[in-house]
N, C-alpha and C positions, 0 to 999 in steps of 0.2 A: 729337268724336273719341273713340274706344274706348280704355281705359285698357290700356298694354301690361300684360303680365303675364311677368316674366325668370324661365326653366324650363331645371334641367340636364336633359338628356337620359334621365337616369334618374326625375326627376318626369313629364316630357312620354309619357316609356312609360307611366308607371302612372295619368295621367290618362286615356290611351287605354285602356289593358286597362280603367278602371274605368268608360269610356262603354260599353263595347263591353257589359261585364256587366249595366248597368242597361239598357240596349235589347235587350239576346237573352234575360236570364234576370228579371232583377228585374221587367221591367214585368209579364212574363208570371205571377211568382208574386203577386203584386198583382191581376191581374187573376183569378188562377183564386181568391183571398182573397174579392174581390168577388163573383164567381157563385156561391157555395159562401152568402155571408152573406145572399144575397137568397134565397136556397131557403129562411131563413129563416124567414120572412113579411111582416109586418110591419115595413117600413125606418123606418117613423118612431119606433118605440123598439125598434132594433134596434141594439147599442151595437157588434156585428159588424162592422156593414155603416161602421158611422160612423167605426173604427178604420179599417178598408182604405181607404173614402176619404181618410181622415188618411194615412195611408200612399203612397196614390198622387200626392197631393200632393207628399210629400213626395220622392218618387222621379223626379217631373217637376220639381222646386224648382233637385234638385241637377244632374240631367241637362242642363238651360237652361245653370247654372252652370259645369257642366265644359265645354258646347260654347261658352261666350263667353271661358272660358280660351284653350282651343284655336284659337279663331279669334282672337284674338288677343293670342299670344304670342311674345317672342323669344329665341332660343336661345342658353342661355349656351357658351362657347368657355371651359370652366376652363383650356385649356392656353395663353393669351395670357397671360402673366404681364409682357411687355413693358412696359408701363404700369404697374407696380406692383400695387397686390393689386386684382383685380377678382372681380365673380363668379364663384363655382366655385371659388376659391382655398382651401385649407384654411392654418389661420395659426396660428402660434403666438406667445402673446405671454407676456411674464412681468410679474406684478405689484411693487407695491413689498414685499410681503411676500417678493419669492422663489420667490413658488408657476406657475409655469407650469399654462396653460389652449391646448386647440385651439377652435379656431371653424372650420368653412367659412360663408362666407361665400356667402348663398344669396335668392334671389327671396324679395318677401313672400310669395308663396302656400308655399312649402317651409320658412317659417321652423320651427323649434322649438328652442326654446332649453334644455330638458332635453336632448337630443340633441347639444349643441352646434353647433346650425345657426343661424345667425344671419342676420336680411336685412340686406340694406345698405338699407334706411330707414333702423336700429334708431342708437342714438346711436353705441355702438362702430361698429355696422356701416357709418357714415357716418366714421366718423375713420380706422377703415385704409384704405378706397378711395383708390387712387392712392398708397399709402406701399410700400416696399422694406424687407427685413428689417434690422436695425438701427437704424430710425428708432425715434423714440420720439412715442408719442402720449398725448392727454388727452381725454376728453370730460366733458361733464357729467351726471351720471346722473339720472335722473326722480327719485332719491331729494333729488337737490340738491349731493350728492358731486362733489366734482372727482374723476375716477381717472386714475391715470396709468399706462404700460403699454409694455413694450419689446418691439418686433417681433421675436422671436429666429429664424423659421424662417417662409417662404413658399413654397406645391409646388402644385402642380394633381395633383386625382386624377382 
């Protein structure tokens, strides 16, 4: 069984704009890299020719990679908030210091946690799934910290 892959609608755009770019424009400047290296002469120490094919490797590596996203992913609904905080939720918690933080709460492939986008794998992103603002959560951090954390606001963008 193929591992789902959970995509807001604004990731699943730009997986697509980004297959579409490396099949209409990128293979093709990869390819016009390669015929330009082999006028060259000599492929076998031809460090040209060995870059583009590093290259087109790597342009077929991530192409394979976007189309097994795509084929199978499922679509997050940020506006079902019914069930407490699910994906696509943006969330706001406050720490014991006081200091309020947002998270949306987002697919492994869309995580980034500079950005404040957080998967729901991640240890917080597993303790607010299925919490309402006012609850109060804990998890334990990879550092070994208990943290603890109060839901102060839940919204779908």
């Amino acid at each position: 069984m193929a591992k789902e892959y959970k995509l807001t609608q604004e990731r699943l755009d730009a997986l697509r704009e980004e297959l579409h770019y490396l099949k209409t424009v990128r293979e093709k400047e990869v390819a016009d890299l390669i015929k330009e290296a082999r006028s060259f002469g000599d492929l076998s120490e031809n460090s040209e020719y060995d870059e583009a094919k590093n290259e087109q490797g790597k342009v077929f590596s991530r192409k394979v990679e976007v189309e097994e996203i795509l084929a199978n992913y499922v679509l997050i609904d940020p506006n079902d908030i019914s069930m407490g905080i699910q994906l696509g939720a943006l969330v706001t918690v406050l720490d014991d210091e006081g200091e309020t933080t947002s998270y949306k709460i987002v697919g492994s492939e869309e995580a980034d946690p500079m950005q404040g986008r957080i998967s729901e794998e991640s240890p917080l992103g597993r303790a607010l799934l299925g919490k309402n603002a006012g609850e109060k959560v804990s998890y334990d951090a990879p550092s070994g910290a208990t943290l603890h954390y109060e839901i102060t606001e839940v919204t779908s963008q």
